[in-house]
N, C-alpha and C positions, 0 to 999 in steps of 0.2 A: 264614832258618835258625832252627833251633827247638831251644830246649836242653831234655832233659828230664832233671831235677834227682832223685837219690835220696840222703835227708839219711840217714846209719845212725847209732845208736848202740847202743855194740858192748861188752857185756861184757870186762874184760881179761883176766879167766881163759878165754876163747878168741880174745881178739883175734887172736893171732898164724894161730893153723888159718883163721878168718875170713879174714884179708887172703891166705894160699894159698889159699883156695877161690875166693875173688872173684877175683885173676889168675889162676889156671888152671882152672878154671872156668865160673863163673856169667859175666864179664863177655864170655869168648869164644863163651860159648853166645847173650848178647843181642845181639853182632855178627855172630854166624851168622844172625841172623834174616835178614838183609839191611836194617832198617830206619833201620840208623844208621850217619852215615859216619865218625865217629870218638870216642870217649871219651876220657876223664878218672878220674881216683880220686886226692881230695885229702885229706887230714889238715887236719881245725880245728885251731890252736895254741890259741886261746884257748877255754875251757871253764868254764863256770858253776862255781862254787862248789858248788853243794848237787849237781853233776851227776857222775856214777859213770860208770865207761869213758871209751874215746873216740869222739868223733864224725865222721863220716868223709861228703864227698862223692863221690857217682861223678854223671859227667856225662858225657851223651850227647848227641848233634848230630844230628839228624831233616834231611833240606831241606824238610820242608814239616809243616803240622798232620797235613796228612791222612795222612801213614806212620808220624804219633805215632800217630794214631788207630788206626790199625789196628793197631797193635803190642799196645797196650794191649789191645783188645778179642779178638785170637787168641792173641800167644805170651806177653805178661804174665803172666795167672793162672797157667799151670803152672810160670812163672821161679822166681815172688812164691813159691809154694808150695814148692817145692824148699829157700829159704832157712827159711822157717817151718818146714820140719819138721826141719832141719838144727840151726835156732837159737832156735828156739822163743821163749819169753821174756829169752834173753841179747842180744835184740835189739829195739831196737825204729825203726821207718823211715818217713818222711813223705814225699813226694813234689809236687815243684812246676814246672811247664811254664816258660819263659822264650820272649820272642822278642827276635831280637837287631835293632835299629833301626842 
């Protein structure tokens, strides 16, 4: 199983429109792909000092690399895009693969 990890941090003068758009939404449009069999969208409690907003996991479940792969390389760029032009600089996202042993 393959978890692929998007870390956000999220302005709070739209956090709230954000966490609607992500449930209804963005997060059912990346389950529509077919490439994942079930998600996550967590709240960090704890947050840096010098760090503004908050920061937010959504985590997804792939069964294998190769449907991460290919998620990434056809339906990602237009997802990714949708949120950058939504949220532009109120956001900013890093992203990291896991496998589960």
């Amino acid at each position: 199983m393959i978890l692929y990890n998007v870390t956000v941090n999220i302005d709070t003068d739209v956090e709230q429109d954000w966490i609607n758009w992500m449930k209804e939404t963005h997060i059912p449009e990346v389950m529509d792909t077919g490439f994942f069999t079930e998600h996550r969208m967590m709240k960090m409690l704890s947050e840096a000092q010098d760090e503004t907003g908050s920061t937010y996991a959504i985590q997804y479940m792939a069964e294998n690399l190769d449907q991460l792969e290919t998620y990434l390389n056809t339906a990602a760029p237009k997802l990714q895009k949708a949120s950058i032009i939504r949220y532009g600089t109120k956001m900013a996202a890093f992203r990291t693969v896991l496998e589960e042993i």
